[in-house]
C-alpha angles and dihedrals in degrees: 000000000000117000140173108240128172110262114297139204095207080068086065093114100036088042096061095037083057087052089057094049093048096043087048078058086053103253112150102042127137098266089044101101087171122130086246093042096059086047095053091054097042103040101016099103096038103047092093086070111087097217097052095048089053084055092052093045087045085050087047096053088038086066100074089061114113091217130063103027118138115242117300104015123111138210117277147202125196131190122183124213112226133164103212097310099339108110105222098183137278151259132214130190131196116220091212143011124234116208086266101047091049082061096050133013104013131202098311134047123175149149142166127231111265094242085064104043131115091040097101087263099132088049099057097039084057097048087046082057105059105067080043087061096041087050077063084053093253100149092176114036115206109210122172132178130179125296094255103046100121092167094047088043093053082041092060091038087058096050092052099272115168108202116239095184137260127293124158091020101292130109104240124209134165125216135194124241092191097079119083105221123200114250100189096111097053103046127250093316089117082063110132106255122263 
């Protein structure tokens, strides 16, 4: 059953096969500013080593820490999705928004890994993350995704998303962490991490 965990090294090998299929998608490459994006070129062709990948899992946890970010980085908490030792996909939450981040990304960021799409997986990984966001004290999530993501688009809907409109080329909703949605339907991915 699928479940949201803090990173975790025994992912080593599913991890790195999820960073093939998303960078066969074309993720990672130089005009992908994404959180994933960065990671892929800077760790893409190290993760096989075990050492490096427990750094990045070690980095990964690091984030949520209030103190020793760079400018204009927050705080930030991720969660991967994984069913047994297959890695699903992951969230990640910021604890804050700068001025910056409140244009543009938003509280939550998420996908799944394309091998794994279109099995309600999203949907659930966002409606795990909620009550995670509401636990930092975010009431009102802001979640945006582009302009044509149908898919992300009918994800945030379905986790309550009210649509604010679009700027910077991205749709915005927010989203409220206070209601506890039912997750029946998607699996135990609602489950608390571990």
């Amino acid at each position: 059953m699928p479940e949201l965990i803090r990173p975790d090294f025994r992912l080593h090998a599913s991890y790195v096969d999820a960073m093939r299929e998303l960078q066969a998608e074309g993720r990672g490459g130089p005009d992908d500013d994404s959180t994933l994006g960065r990671a892929i070129r800077e760790y893409g062709p190290r993760w096989q080593d075990p050492q490096v990948f427990a750094e990045y899992v070690d980095g990964i946890l690091a984030d949520a820490e209030v103190a020793g970010h760079p400018e204009g980085y927050v705080p930030r908490s991720t969660f991967w999705c994984v069913d047994g030792n297959t890695y699903l996909g992951r969230v990640a939450i910021r604890h804050f928004l700068t001025p910056a981040l409140l244009e543009r990304n938003g509280h939550i960021g998420y996908y799944v890994r394309p091998t794994a799409r279109r099995r309600g997986h999203a949907t659930a990984i966002l409606r795990a993350a909620l009550p995670l966001a509401r636990e930092l004290g975010i009431e009102s999530a802001l979640i945006t995704c582009d302009l044509d993501n149908t898919a992300s688009r009918k994800v945030i809907e379905a986790c309550g998303g009210v649509h604010e409109g679009a700027r910077s080329g991205k749709l915005r909703f927010w989203v409220p962490t206070l209601a506890r949605i039912d997750n029946q339907d998607q699996g135990q991915a609602g489950d608390a991490p571990r």
